[in-house]
C-alpha positions, 0 to 999 in steps of 0.5 A: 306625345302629350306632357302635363305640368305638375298638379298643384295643391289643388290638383290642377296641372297649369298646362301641357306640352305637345312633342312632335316629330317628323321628316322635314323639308326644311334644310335650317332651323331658320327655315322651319322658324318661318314657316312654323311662324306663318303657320301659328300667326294665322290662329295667334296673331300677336306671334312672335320669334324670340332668340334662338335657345340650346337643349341638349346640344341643340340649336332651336327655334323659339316662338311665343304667343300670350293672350289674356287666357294662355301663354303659348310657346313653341321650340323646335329644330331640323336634327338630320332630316327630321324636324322636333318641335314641342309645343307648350300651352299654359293657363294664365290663371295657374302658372306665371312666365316664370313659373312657366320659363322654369318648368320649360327650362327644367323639361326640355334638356330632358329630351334626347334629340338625334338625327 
């Protein structure tokens, strides 16, 4: 499923979103955090995991990427055997990090994740 952030005045939208769900192998959200991190390190080496955050009752991983284009941030959690992750891109130029923290922030306690 692909999410857009609202367009601005201009009829822009400053990014997108990515959810994504499947069975897992990993048994913690810490476990998923590592391998997602090795995974995204190699196309986004400045990667990092930031503090664990809460939506809707979930516990979830959070890494983050920026480059001089985009900023990068990824969530996702082990609920059950299943693994949830959504991945959010923005275009620097369209959104700052908060305008970006605040829309990531409104969205994701929207979701409803059951295992």
């Amino acid at each position: 499923m692909v999410l857009r952030a609202p367009k601005d005045a201009d009829g822009y939208s400053p990014g997108s979103a990515i959810f994504d769900a499947d069975i897992t192998l990993s048994t913690n959200t810490d476990e998923l955090a590592g391998t997602a991190l090795k995974v995204l390190s190699a196309s986004k080496p400045n990667a990092k995991r930031l503090p664990d955050v809460e939506y809707a009752g979930v516990t979830f991983y959070h890494l983050r990427s920026e480059d001089e284009v985009n900023s990068y941030d990824e969530y996702g959690a082990v609920i059950g055997d299943a693994e949830a992750s959504v991945a959010w891109t923005f275009i620097n130029d369209f959104a700052n990090r908060k305008q970006i923290d605040d829309l990531i922030n409104q969205v994701m306690p929207t979701f409803k994740f059951e295992g």
